[in-house]
C-alpha positions as a Markdown table, in Angstrom:
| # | Residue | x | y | z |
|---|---|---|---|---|
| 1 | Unk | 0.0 | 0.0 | 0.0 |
| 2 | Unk | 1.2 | 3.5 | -0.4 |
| 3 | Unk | 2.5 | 5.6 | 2.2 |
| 4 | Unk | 0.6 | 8.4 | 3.6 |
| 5 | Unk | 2.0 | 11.8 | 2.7 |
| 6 | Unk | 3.6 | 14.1 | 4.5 |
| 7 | Unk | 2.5 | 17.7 | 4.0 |
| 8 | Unk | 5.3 | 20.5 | 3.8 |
| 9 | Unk | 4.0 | 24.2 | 4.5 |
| 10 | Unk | 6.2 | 26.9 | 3.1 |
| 11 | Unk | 7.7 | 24.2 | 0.2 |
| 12 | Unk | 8.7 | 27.0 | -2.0 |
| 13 | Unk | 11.2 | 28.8 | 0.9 |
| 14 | Unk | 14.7 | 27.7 | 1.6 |
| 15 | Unk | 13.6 | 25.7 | 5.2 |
| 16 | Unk | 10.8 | 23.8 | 3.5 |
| 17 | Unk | 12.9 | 22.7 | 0.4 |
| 18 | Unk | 15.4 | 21.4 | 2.7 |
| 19 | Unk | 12.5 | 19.8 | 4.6 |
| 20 | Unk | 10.8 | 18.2 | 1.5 |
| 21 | Unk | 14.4 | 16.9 | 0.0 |
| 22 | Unk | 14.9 | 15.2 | 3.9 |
| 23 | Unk | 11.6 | 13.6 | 3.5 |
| 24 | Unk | 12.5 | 12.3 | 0.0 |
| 25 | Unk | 15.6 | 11.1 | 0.9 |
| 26 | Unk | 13.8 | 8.8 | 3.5 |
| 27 | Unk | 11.5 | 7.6 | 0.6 |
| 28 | Unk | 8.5 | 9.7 | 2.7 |
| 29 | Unk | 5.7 | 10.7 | 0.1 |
| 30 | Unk | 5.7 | 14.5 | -0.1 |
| 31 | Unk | 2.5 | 17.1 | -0.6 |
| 32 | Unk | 4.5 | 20.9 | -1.1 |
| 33 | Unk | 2.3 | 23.3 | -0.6 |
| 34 | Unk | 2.6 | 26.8 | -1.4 |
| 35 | Unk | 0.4 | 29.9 | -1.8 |
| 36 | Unk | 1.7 | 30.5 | -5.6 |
| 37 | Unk | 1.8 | 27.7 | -8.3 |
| 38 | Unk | 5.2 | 26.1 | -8.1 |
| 39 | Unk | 7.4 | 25.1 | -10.6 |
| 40 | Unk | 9.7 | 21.8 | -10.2 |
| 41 | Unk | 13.7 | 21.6 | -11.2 |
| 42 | Unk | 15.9 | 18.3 | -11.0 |
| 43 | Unk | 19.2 | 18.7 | -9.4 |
| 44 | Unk | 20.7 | 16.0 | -12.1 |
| 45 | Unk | 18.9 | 17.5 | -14.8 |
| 46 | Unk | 20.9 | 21.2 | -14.2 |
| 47 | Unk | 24.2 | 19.4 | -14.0 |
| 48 | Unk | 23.4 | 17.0 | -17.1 |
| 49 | Unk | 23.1 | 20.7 | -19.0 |
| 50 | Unk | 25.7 | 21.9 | -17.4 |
| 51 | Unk | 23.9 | 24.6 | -15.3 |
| 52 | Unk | 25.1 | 23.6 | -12.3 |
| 53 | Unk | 22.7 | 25.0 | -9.3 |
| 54 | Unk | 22.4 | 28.2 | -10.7 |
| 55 | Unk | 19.9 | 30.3 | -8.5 |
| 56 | Unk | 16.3 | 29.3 | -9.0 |
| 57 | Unk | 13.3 | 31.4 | -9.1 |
| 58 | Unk | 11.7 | 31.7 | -5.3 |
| 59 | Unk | 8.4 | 29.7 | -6.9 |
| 60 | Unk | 10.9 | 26.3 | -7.7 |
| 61 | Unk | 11.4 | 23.6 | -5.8 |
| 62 | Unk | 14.8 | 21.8 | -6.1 |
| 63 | Unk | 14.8 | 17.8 | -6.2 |
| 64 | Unk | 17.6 | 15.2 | -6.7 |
| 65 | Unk | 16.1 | 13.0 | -9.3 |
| 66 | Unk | 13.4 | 11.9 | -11.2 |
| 67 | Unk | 12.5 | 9.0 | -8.7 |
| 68 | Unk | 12.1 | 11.8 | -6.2 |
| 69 | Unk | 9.8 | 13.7 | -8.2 |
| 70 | Unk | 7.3 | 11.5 | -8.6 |
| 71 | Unk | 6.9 | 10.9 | -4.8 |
| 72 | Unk | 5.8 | 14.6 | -4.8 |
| 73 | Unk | 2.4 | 16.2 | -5.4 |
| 74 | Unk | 2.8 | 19.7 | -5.5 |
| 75 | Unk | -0.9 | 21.9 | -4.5 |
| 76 | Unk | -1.5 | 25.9 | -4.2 |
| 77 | Unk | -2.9 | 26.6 | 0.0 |
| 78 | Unk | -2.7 | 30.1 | 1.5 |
| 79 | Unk | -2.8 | 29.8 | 5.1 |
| 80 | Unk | -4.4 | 33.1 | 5.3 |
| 81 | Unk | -7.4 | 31.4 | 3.6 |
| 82 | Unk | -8.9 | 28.4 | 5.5 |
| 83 | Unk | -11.2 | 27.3 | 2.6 |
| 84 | Unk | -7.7 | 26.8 | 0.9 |
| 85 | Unk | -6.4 | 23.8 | 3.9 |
| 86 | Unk | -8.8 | 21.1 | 3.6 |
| 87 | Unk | -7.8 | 19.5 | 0.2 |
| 88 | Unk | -4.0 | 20.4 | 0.7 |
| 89 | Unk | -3.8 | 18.5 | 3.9 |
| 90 | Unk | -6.2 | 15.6 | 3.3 |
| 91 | Unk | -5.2 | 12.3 | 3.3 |
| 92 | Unk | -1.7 | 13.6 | 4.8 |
| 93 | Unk | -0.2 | 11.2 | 8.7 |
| 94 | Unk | 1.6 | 14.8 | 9.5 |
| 95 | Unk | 2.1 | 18.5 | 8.8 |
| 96 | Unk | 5.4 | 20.2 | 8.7 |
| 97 | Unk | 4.9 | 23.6 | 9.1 |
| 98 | Unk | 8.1 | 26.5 | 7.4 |
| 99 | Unk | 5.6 | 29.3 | 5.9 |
| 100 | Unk | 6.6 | 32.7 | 7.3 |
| 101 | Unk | 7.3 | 36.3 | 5.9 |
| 102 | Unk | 10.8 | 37.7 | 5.8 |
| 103 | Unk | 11.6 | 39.6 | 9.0 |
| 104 | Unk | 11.6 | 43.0 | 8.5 |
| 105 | Unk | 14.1 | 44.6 | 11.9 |
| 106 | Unk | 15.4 | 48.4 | 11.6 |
| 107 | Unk | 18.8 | 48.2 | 12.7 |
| 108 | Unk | 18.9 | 50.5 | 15.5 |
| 109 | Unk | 21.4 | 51.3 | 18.3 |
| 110 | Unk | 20.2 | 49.0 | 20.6 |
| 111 | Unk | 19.1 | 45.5 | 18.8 |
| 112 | Unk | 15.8 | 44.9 | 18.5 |
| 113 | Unk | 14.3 | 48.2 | 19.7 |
| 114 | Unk | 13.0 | 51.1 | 17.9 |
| 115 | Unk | 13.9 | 54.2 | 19.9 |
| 116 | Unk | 11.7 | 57.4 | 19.5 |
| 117 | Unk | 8.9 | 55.5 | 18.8 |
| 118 | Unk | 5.8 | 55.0 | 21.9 |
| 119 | Unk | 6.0 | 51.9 | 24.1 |
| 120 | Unk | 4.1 | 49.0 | 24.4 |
| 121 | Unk | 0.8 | 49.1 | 26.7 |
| 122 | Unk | 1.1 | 46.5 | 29.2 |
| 123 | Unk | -0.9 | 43.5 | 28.5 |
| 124 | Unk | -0.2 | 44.4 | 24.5 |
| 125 | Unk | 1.9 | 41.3 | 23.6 |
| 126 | Unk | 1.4 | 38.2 | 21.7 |
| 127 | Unk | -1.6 | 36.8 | 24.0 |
| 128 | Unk | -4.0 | 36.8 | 21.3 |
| 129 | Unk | -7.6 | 35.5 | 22.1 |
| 130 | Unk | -9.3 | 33.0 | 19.3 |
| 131 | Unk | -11.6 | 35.9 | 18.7 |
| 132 | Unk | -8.7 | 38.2 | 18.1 |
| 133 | Unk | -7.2 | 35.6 | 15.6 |
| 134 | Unk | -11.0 | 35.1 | 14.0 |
| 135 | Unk | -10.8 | 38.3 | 13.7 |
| 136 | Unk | -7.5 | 39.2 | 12.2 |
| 137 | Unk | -8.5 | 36.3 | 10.0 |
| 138 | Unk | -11.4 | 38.1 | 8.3 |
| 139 | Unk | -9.2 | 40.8 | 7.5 |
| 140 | Unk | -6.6 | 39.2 | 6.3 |
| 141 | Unk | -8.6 | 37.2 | 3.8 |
| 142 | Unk | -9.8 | 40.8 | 2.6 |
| 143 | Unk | -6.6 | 41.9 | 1.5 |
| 144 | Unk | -6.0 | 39.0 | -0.5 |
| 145 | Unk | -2.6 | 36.0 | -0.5 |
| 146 | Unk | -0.3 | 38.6 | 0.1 |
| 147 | Unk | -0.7 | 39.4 | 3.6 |
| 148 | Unk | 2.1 | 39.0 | 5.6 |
| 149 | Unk | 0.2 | 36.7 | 8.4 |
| 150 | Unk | 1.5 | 33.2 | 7.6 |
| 151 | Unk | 2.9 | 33.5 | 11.7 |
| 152 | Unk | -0.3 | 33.8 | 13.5 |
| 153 | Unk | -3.5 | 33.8 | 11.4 |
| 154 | Unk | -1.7 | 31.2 | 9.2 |
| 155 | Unk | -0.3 | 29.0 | 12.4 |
| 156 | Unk | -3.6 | 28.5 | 13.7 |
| 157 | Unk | -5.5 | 28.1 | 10.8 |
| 158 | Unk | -3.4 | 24.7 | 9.9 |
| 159 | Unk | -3.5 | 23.7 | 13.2 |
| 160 | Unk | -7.4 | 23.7 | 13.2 |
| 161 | Unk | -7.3 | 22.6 | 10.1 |
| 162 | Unk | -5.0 | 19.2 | 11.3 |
| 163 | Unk | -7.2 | 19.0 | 14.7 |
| 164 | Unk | -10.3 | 18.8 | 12.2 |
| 165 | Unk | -9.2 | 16.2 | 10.2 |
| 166 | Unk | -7.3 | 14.4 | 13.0 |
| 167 | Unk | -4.0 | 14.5 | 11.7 |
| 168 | Unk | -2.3 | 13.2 | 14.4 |
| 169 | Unk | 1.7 | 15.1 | 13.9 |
| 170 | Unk | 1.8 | 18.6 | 13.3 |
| 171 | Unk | 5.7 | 20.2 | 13.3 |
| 172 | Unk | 6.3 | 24.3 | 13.2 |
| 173 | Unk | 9.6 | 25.0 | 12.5 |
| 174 | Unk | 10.2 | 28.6 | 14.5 |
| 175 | Unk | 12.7 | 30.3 | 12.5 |
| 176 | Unk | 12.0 | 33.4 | 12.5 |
| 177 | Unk | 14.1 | 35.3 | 15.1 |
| 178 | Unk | 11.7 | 32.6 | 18.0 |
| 179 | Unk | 13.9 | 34.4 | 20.4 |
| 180 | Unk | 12.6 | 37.9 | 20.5 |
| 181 | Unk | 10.7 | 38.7 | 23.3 |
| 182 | Unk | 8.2 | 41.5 | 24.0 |
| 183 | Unk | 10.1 | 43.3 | 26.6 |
| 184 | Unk | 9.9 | 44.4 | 30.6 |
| 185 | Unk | 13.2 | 45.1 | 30.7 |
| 186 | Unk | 14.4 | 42.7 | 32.5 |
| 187 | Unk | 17.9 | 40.5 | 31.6 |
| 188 | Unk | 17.6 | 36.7 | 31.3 |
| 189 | Unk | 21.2 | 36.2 | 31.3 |
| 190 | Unk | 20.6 | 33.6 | 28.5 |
| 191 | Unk | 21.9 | 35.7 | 26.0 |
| 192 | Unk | 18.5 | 36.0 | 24.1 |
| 193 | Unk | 17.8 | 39.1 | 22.7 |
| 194 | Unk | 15.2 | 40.9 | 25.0 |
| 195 | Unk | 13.2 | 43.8 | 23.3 |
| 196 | Unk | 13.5 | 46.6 | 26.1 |
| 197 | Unk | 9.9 | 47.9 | 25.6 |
| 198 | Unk | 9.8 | 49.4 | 21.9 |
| 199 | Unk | 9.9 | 46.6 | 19.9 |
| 200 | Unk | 10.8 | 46.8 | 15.9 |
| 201 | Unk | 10.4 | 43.4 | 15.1 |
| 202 | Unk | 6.7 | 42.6 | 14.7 |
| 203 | Unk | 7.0 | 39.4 | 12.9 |
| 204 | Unk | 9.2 | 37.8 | 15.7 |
| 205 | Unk | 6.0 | 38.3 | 18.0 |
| 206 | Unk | 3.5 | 37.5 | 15.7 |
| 207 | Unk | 5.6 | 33.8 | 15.4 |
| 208 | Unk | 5.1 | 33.5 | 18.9 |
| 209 | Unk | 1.5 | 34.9 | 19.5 |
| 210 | Unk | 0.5 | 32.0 | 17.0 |
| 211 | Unk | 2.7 | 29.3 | 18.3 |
| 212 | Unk | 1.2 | 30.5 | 22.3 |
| 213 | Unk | -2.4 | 30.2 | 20.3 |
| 214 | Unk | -2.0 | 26.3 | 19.0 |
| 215 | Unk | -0.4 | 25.6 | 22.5 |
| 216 | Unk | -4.1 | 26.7 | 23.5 |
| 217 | Unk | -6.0 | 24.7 | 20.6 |
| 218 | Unk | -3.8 | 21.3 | 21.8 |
| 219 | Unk | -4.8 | 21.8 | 25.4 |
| 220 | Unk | -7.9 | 20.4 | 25.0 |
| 221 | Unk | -7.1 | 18.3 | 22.0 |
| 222 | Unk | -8.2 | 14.5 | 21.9 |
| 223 | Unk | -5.8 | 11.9 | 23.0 |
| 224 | Unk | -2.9 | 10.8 | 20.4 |
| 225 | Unk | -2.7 | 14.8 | 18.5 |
| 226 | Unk | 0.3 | 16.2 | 19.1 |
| 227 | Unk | 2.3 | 19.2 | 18.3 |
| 228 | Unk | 6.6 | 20.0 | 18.2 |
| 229 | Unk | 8.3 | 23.6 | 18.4 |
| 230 | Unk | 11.2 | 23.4 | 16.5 |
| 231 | Unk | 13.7 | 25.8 | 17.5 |
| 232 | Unk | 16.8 | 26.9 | 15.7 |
């Protein structure tokens, strides 16, 4: 019988290419999903022509061989768009989630601040209700696939999407700067960089209000679903 697929979030971006070549590697069916049609290059095929890796567009996906292409079935999902997640994860034993938005941190004198600009309210960091994400949701899916939201909205939308269809393994690789932290000015002494109460880098808290939100949604999640934090 064939094995059930493993779904890779984010195929198209550096961390989920390597992901979906892993997976191949380990003869592991793969479903790439992206949020734009994506095209497929084979490594041997660019060194047959002599083209060496030359840089690919950021739609391709790079695979070994032949034999590995045919274990993948490519499908278009925005995570900003729930209607999109039912057919690209069906059928699928886990979800490996790399979609994210390039981090976009002024450089300032003092990493990870943004001095001259107002602080925080207390209370006013990533502890985002469901009804806040519901929310955000709605809006995002009015501007359209290119919101920049794949870290909270996105997050929680596959992980209802995987609790509905009782996909047992669902893995969110945190890779984007997982070690800001809203600040209170306070040192850890672990050598993580600490915003000190004006923080620049929004995406680094979205990443964590949405991985703080599926910790929520697995709380009460039947028996045998699981979720894993990868941290870089």
């Amino acid at each position: 019988s064939t094995a059930m697929p493993v779904v890779v979030i984010g195929a198209a971006g550096e961390t989920g290419g390597d992901t979906v070549r892993a997976l191949l590697g380990a003869n592991i069916p793969v479903i790439a999903s992206s949020r734009r049609s994506l095209s497929i290059a084979r490594r041997d095929t660019l060194i047959a022509e002599g083209k060496g890796e030359k840089p690919l567009s950021q739609d391709t996906l790079l695979l070994d061989s032949a034999k590995d292409e045919k274990l993948v079935r490519r499908v278009i999902a925005d995570v900003v768009e729930p209607a999109t997640l039912p057919a690209a994860l069906q059928g699928a034993r886990a979800v490996i989630f790399c979609a994210g938005t390039r981090a976009n941190v002024k450089v300032t004198a003092t990493p990870g601040t943004n001095p001259g600009s107002p602080a925080p309210q207390p209370g006013t960091g990533p502890q985002l209700t469901e009804a806040s994400f519901d929310q955000r949701n709605l809006a995002a899916a009015g501007r359209g696939a290119a919101v920049a939201q794949a870290e909270d909205v996105g997050l929680v939308n596959v992980a209802k999407e995987c609790l509905k269809q009782g996909i047992k393994n669902l893995v969110i690789v945190s890779s984007i700067c997982a070690k800001c932290q809203p600040g209170d000015g306070k040192k850890t002494g672990t050598g993580e960089q600490i915003d000190r109460g004006t923080a620049s880098c929004d995406n680094c808290h979205r990443k964590q209000a949405g991985e703080a939100a599926v910790r929520n949604l697995y709380a009460s999640a039947p028996a045998g679903m699981s979720y894993t934090i990868v941290r870089p």
